[in-house]
N, C-alpha and C positions, 0 to 999 in steps of 0.2 A: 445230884445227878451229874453235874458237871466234872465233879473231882472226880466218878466215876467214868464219865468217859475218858478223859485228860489221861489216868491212870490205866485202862485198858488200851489206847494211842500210844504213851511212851512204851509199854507194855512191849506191844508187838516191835517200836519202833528200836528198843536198844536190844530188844533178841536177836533184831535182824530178820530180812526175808531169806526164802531162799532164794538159792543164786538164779535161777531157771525163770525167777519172777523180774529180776534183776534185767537180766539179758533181753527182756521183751520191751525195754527202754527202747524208744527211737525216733525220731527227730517228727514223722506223722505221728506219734501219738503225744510229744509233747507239745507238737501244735494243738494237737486237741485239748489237752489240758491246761495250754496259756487262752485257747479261746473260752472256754468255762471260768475258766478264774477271772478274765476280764470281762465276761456279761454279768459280773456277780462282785463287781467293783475293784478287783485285784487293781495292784498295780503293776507285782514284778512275777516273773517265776523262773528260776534257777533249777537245772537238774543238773546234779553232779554226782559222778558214777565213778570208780577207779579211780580216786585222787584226781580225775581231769572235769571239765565243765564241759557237759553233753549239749544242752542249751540254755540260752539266756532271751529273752525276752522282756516287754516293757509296756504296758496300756494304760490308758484313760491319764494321760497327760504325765505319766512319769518318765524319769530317764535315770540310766545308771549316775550321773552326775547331783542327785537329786535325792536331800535327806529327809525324812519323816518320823515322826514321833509315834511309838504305838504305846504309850501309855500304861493303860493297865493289861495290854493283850503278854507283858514281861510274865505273868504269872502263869501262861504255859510252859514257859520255860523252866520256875522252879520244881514244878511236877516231874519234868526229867529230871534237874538236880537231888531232886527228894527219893526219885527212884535209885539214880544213880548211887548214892551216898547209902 
């Protein structure tokens, strides 16, 4: 079930959205979305749009200065590789 979601996620995510979906980025809705990600243990959230960095944010004791190990979470990553390739 996993690889299935993983695989439908890179799926949409290297087609690309449309641009319309894109443009609805903005600095109250990425606050919204560093507040969720930080009641749900986040630590960071980065949005970058157009080669520039929309925003950056940082919760529950992290800081940009400040390196963590995500272990086995690398294996989202091959799923795009895997699609990619």
């Amino acid at each position: 079930m996993k690889v299935i979601a993983c695989w439908c996620f890179f799926s949409v995510v290297l087609t690309g959205l449309h641009e319309s979906a894109l443009a609805d980025i903005t600095t109250a809705s990425s606050k919204e979305a560093q507040k969720y990600s930080a009641g749900r243990g986040g630590l960071s959230l980065l949005v970058w749009q157009d080669d520039r960095i929309v925003y950056e944010a940082y919760s529950n004791g992290f800081g940009p200065d400040r390196v963590t190990s995500i272990f086995s979470g690398t294996k989202g990553f091959w799923c795009a590789a895997a699609v990619a390739a």
